[in-house]
Every structure is written in C-alpha cells, then in structure tokens.
C-alpha positions, 0 to 999 in steps of 0.5 A: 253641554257637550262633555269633552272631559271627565274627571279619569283624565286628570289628577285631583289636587289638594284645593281641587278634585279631578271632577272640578278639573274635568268640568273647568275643561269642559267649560272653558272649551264650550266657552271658545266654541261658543266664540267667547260670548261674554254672558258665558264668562262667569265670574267661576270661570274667570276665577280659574282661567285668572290662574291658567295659561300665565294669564294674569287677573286683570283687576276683574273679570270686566278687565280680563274679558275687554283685553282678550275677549272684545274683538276677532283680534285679540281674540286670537291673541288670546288663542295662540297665547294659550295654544304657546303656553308650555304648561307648566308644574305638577298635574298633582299641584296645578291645572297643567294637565287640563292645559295640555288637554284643552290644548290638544282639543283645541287642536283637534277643532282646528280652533286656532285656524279658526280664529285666525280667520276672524282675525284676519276678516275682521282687518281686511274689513276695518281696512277696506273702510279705511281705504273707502274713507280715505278716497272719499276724502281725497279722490272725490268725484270731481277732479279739480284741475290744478292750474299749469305754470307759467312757461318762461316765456309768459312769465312778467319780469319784475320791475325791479330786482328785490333785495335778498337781504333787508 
C-alpha cells in the first residue's frame, strides 16, 4: 500500500498515537483510490471514519457503507460531504488534522473531479435506459392511425333533442 502519510504530520492524542493517525489516513485514502470496494471497508476503518468528517455510525458498517458507498452517486456524495467539511477541534483531542490532510490529498488526486464524473456517467446511463424504455413503450414502430373526426357536414343529426337535465 502506498504510504501518503506518517506519523511526523500529525498530533498523538490521549486514545491515539500519531502512527495510528497517520495509518487511518493512509488507509482511508487507499480506500477511495481504490473506488471504495466494500471488501476493503473493514470493520477498524469503519469504526474511526464513524467518527470523522460529521459522519454519523449508521447503526453498523453494513448501514454506513449502503448510505455512501452503494453507487457513483452517493459516491460523490460521500466526497464532496468530506472535501466541505471544516474540520473541526484540536489535533491534540481529534483526528481534525488527518482531516485537513486527507483533504488536501484529495485535492491534489483530482479526486473530487473524478467521482463527479462517475456520478454524472452513471445518470446520463440510468437515464438514457429510461428515455429507450419510455419510447419503446409509447413511440412503438408502428403508428396507429387515429381516425379524423367527422366534418360538420358528415355529422348525423339526432333524432331527437336530449334533455339536459332528467
């Protein structure tokens, strides 16, 4: 695994040592650039991301990775909700300096760019399916032709003037 982090960058705190910092950042980053496969989030990366970037646990790991992980949408979601979060508290207390790192590094991948685009291939894609289902279902081949109304002339008189109210 690619090393984009060590423990010099980043603040121990009282629960966690700078190497555990630097090794969540490292592994959350390999994570994304690996389009978020769900066999690479583990239950440890769960655990700390739970408590990162305002995430919130979801209930479980299954639940967290179906809301931001399940498709090119949400997805990006999931990006530019971390890439706008303002990183909150005291690198000394918090992981908010491995935020601003893993940030940056997003950043510098064009990450948020990237996704985005997947985002946006996956609707065009969804919605071009649509847009086929949709005109099989009403432009068919054939063209029925509608039959023309009558012309004022051709109409038949009734027989009698019907009531307009019984």
């Amino acid at each position: 695994m690619y090393t984009f982090f060590t423990a010099s960058e980043f603040l121990p705190t009282k629960w966690s040592t700078a190497d555990e910092k630097a090794a969540f950042g490292n592994t959350f980053l390999h994570f994304m650039l690996t389009g978020f496969l769900a066999g690479r989030f583990t239950e440890k990366l769960y655990t700390r991301l739970s408590m990162c970037f305002g995430q919130i646990a979801h209930f479980d790991r299954n639940n967290f990775a179906k809301t931001w992980f399940d498709s090119p949408e949400s997805i990006a979601s999931f990006v530019n909700h971390l890439m706008q979060w303002p990183c909150h508290g005291d690198a000394g207390f918090t992981f908010s300096d491995v935020e601003r790192a893993i940030q940056r590094e997003a950043v510098r991948l064009n990450l948020v760019a990237k996704v985005n685009e997947a985002a946006a291939s996956s609707i065009r894609q969804r919605e071009l399916a649509l847009l086929d289902a949709l005109e099989s279902k009403y432009r068919p081949g054939t063209v029925i032709p509608m039959p023309h109304p009558a012309t004022p002339a051709e109409r038949e008189e009734p027989a009698e003037q019907l009531p307009l109210i019984a």
